[in-house]
N, C-alpha and C positions, 0 to 999 in steps of 0.2 A: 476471627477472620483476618486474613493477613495481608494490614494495609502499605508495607510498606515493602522494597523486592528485596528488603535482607528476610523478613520470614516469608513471601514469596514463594523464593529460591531454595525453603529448607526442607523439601519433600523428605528426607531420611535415607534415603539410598545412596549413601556416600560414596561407595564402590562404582556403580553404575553409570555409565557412561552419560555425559552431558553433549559434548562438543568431538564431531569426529572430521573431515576433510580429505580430500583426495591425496591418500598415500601418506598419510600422516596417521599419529598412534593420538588412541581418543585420549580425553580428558575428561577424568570422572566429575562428578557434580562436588564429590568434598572439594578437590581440586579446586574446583572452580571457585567456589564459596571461599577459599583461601584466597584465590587472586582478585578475588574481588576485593576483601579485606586488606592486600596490602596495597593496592592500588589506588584505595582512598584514603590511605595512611599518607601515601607519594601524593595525592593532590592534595591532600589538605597543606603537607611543608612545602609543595609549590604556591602556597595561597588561595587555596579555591577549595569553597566549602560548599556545605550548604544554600542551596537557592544563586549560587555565581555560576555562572551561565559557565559551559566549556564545550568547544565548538571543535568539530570530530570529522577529520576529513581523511580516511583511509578506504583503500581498495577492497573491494567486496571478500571477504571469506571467515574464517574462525576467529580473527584476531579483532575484526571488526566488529563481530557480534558480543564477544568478552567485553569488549573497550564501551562499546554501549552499556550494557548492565551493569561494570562497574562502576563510570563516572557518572551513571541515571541512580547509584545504591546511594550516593553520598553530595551530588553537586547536582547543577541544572546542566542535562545532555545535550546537544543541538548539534544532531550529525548532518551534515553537507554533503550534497552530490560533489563525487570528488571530479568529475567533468567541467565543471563550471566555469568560464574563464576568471583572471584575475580581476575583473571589476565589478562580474556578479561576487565572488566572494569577499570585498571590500566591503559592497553591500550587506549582504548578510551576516559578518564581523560585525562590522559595525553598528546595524541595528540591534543586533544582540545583545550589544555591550559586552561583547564575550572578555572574560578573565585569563584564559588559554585559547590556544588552539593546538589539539594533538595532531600531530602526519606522523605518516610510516616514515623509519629512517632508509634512507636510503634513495625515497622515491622524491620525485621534483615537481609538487604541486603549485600549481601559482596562487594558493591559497598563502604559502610562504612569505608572496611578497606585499600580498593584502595586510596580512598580520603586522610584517614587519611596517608598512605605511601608517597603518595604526596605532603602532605602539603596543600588540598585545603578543603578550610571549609563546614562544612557539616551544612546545612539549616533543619529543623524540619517541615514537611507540618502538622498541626494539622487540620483534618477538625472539621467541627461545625454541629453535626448532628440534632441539632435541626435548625437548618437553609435548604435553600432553597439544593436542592442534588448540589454539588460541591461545597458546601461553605468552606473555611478554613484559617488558616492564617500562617504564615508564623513565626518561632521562632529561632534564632541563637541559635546554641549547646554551652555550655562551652569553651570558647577559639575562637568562632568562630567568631568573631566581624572582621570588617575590616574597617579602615579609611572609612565615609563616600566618597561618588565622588565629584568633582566638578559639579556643577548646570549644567557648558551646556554639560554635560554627561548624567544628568539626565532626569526624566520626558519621557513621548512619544516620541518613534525612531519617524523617516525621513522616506521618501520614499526608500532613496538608503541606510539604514544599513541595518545589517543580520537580517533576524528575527528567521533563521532557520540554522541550521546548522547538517546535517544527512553525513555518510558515507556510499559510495557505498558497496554494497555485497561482493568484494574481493574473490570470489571463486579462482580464479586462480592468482591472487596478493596480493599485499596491496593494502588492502581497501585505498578509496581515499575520499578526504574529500569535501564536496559539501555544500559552503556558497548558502545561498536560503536568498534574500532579502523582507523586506515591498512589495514592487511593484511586486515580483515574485509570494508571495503567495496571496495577491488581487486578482494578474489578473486572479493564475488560481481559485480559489474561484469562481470569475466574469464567466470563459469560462463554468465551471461546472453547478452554478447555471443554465446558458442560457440552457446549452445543457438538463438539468433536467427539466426547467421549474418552480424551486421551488418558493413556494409562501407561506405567514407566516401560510396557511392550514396542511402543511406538517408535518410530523410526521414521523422522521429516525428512528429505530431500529439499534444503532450500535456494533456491534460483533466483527469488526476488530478492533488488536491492536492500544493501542493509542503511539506505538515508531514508527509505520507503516505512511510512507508520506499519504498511500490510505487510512486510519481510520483519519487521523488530515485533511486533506485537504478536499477528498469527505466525511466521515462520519460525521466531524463536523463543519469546517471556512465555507464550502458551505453553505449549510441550514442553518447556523445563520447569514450569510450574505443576506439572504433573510426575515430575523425574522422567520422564522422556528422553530421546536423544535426539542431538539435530544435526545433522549429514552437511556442512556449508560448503556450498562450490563457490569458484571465484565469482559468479554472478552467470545471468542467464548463457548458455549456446547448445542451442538443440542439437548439434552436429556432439558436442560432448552430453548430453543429457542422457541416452542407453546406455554409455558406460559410465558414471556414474551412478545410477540407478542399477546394474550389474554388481557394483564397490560396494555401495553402501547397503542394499536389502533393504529399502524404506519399506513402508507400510502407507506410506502417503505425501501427498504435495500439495503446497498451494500456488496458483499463478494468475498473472492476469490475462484478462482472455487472449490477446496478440502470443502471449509467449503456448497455451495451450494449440492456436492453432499450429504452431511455425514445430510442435512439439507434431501431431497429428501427422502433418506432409512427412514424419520419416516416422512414423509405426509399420510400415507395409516390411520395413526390413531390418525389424526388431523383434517381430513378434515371439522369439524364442525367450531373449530378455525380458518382454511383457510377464509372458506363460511361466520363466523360472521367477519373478517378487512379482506376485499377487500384492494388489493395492488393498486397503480398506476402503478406501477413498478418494477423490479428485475436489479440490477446491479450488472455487474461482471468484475472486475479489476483483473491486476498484471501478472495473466499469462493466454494461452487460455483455451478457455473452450469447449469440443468437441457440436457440434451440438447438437450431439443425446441428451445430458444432456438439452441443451438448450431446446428444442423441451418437453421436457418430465418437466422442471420448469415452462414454458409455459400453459400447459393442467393443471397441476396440481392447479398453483394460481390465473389459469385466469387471464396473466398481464404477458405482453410485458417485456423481459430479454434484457436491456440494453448492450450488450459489451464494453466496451472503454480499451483505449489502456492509459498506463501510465508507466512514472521511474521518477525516484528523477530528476533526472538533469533536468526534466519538470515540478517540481515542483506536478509531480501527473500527471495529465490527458493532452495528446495530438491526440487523435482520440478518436469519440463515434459513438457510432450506435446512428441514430438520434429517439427518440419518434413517435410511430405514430401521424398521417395515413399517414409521411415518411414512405420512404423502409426503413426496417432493412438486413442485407444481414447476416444471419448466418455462421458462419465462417471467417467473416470479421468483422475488431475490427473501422469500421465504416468510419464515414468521417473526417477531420480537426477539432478538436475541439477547438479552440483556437489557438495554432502556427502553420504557415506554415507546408506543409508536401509533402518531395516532396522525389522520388528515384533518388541515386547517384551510381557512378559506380567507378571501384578502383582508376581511373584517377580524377575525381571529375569533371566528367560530369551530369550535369541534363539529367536521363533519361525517352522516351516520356511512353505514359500509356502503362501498360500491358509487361514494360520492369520488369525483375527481377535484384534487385539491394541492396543497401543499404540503410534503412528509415535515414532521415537525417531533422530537425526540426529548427526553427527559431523563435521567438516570445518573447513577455513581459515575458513568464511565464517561458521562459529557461536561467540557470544562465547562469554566465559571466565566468564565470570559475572554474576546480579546484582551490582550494589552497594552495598554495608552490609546484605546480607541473607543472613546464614547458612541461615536455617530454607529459603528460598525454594529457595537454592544446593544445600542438600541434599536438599529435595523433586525437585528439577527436573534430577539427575543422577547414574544409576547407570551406574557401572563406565565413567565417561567418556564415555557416551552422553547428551545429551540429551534429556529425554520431552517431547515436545511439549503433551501432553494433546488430542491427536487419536487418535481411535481409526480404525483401517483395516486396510487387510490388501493383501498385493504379491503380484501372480501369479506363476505360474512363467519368466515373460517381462520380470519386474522391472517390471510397470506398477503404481501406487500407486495404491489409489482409499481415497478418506475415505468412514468411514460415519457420522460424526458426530464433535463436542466430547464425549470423555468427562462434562463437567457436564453438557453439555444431551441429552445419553439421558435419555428421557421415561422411568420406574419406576413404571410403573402395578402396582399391587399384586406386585411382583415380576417380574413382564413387560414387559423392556428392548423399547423403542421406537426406532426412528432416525428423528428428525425428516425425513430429507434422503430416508431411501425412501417417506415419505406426503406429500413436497411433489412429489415426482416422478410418482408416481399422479395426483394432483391436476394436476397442470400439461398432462397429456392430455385432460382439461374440454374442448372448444372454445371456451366459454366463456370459461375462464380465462386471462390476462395475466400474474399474480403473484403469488407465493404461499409463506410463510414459516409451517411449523410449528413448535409448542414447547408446554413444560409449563406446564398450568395447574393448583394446586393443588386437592386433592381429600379431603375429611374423611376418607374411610375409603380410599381406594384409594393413598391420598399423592400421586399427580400422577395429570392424564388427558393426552387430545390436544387442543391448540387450533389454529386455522389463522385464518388473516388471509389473505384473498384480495383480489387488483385484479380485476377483470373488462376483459375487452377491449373498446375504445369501439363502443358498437351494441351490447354482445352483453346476453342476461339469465341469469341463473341464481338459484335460490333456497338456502340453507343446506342445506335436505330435498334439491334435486335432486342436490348436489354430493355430499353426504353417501352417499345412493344410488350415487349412480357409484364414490366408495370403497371400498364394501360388496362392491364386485362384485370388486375385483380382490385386498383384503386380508381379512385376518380382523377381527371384527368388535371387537375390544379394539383395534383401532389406528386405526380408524376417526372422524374427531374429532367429541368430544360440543360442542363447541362451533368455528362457523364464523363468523369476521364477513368481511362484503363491505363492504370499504372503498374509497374513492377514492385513498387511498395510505398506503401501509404506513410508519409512521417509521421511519425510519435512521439511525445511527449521523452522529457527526462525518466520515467518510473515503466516503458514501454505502453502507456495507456494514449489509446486515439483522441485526439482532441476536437473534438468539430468549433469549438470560438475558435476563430482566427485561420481556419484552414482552408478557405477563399484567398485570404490573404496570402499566404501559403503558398497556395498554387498558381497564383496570376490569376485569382478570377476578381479580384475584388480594386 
């Protein structure tokens, strides 16, 4: 079994493309396997080996995804939204204790001058664009040298170093810090592959960022852990997504739901593009994705919408909807895919099917803990089980469906809310395009219902009309006292809707 991403990475088909890019010539998998190899020969005589963190802030595409797997083949990775301003990435430097930090040359990150406050030397990615798309090498800045490592630091990690090191979201704390080992990102690699099927025929299309666990793990360690190839655009734009998709001839994608809808508003005048690359497939990660959308990506690509269920501390993926001529169950983020999955209750009882509870996960693919955080380490594991803080419940049939973030249950004067069953009402509007509920604080009741809606282009609807159409299918405490009809709902860093904090957000709170 192959726990570490240098056998990973060694499917056999040397020739066979790995890494290909818009208007650029591929790069086979031997290839790649070479630049990985000499890339951690250049960070080890930079000084950073094994388990030293190195902290990876480049612009989405081919270069970005190589520079991942190779400093994850031999050091600890920690790729950075390269958006960030300079004092989020002082933060995130600094907590890291990062050893480097690689930027693209040329480009003017303020991550540069976090580094340079810090004291941690800044790496040079130069790629080689007459070489295969993600070719590049690696160059010390001025100043930037650091005592080679000692040899058994160097060379290819072990099964049990970091290979990965990402921080949690933080909406309501400090972000926490989530070591991801060799064996973690394997296995889920391993559980992905199965649950997709993929075979060295396939062809990703990938859109999702590459600081995102769900764009490094399903968009690219998966599919080249099967010899596969992976298609990298600069990052998501639906307005370039048909031609793309035209370039490349994928066989398939994954997205999160915001980027499937914004992809949907321009099939009506694609459809020739659709009809010449037939999909295998559609997947959809990170957060849910209403039916109706489902239903409607369905008709559209002719090809079966994957749902799976994923977060970092799974290393990515822990339930999928399985591929036909399996049931898929719409609305449900599927079955086990890889770790155990079982409901728990406040007590830390396993509870039987069809009980509503706490999703709570176990397996190769979920770390071993935060880092430097006890209180976290002990909130967030009983009896060896991880609690996700998803609340849901598994049929007798083991399908999982989430009924919300235990924080964001709306507690309106003691009557539990699920955001996710009155954005689903709502999104049968005709009207309606998009639509994200959540709690807006409330003097006497302590939270109500709010909803932020898109309308679809052409269409009209008023607050009162929509409000009416809810009334009709829920009770009237669930109903939201306040609707706003926006032109577009803000998002998150990774394109995912955030309902903590989006009262805030909007001036309701």
């Amino acid at each position: 079994m192959s726990d570490t991403l240098e056998t990973l990475l060694s499917p056999g088909a040397d020739a066979a493309a790995a890494f290909s890019a818009p208007a650029r010539k591929p790069l086979s998998h031997g290839e790649l396997r070479a630049l990985i190899a000499r890339t951690v020969a250049s960070l080890n005589a930079l000084g950073a080996g094994r388990n030293d963190r190195v902290a990876i802030v480049l612009p989405n595409g081919p270069e970005m995804a190589a520079c991942f797997l190779a400093v994850a083949s031999g050091a600890a990775s920690a790729p950075l939204n390269p958006a960030y301003r300079e004092e989020e990435f002082e933060f995130y430097i600094g907590d890291l204790n990062a050893k480097l930090l690689i930027a693209m040359r040329g480009v003017d990150t303020p991550a540069r001058a976090a580094a340079k406050k810090l004291g941690v030397p800044v790496v040079e990615l130069v790629p080689d664009a007459n070489a295969g798309a993600g070719s590049f090498t690696l160059e010390a800045t001025a100043g930037a040298a650091t005592p080679a490592i000692p040899a058994a630091n160097g060379g290819f990690a072990r099964p049990d170093d970091v290979a990965m090191v990402l921080h949690t979201s933080g909406t309501t704390s400090r972000p926490k810090i989530v070591p991801l080992s060799q064996s973690n990102l394997c296995a889920s690699a391993r559980h992905i592959r199965t649950s997709l099927d993929f075979a060295p025929a396939d062809r990703g299309l990938n859109i999702m960022p590459l600081f995102h666990i769900h764009g490094l793990i399903a968009g690219v360690l998966a599919p080249l852990s099967a010899g596969s190839e992976v298609f990298c655009s600069p990052g998501f734009d639906a307005l370039k997504f048909f031609g793309w998709m035209d370039e490349c001839h994928p066989t398939w994608y994954t997205a999160v739901p915001t980027m499937h809808q914004a992809i949907l508003t321009r099939t009506g005048r694609n459809k020739e593009i659709i009809a010449k690359n037939p999909l295998r497939f559609l997947r959809s990660s990170s957060s849910s994705i209403p039916p109706q959308v489902i239903a409607e990506l369905e008709a559209v690509f002719g090809a079966p919408l994957i749902e799976a269920y994923g977060m970092t501390e799974a290393t990515h993926q822990m339930a999928s909807n399985p591929l036909p001529p399996a049931t898929r169950k719409p609305g449900s983020v599927g079955l086990a895919a890889g770790p155990e999955i079982e409901i728990m209750d406040e007590d830390g009882k396993i509870l039987p099917p069809d009980s509503v509870g706490e999703i709570v996960i176990r397996g190769p693919n979920v770390t071993t803990g935060y880092e430097n955080n006890p209180k976290a380490n002990a909130e967030g594991f009983t009896h060896g089980w991880f609690r996700t803080g998803d609340q849901g419940v598994k049929d007798a049939e083991g399908y999982v469906s989430l009924t919300g973030r235990l924080k964001e249950i709306i507690n309106r004067g003691g009557e539990k809310i699920s955001p996710r069953e009155i954005d689903e009402v709502i999104m049968d509007h005709p009207a309606v395009a998009q639509v994200v509920c959540f709690a807006v604080p409330h003097p006497k009741l302590g939270e109500e219902v709010g909803a932020a809606v898109v309308l679809k282009e052409g269409a009209t609807a008023t607050e009162k009309e929509i409000q009416a159409f809810v009334a009709i299918h829920v009770a009237d405490f669930k109903v939201p006292k306040k609707i706003l009809i926006l032109p577009e709902i803000p998002k998150g860093a990774t394109g995912k809707l955030q309902r903590i904090g989006l009262a805030q957000k909007l001036g309701l709170a």
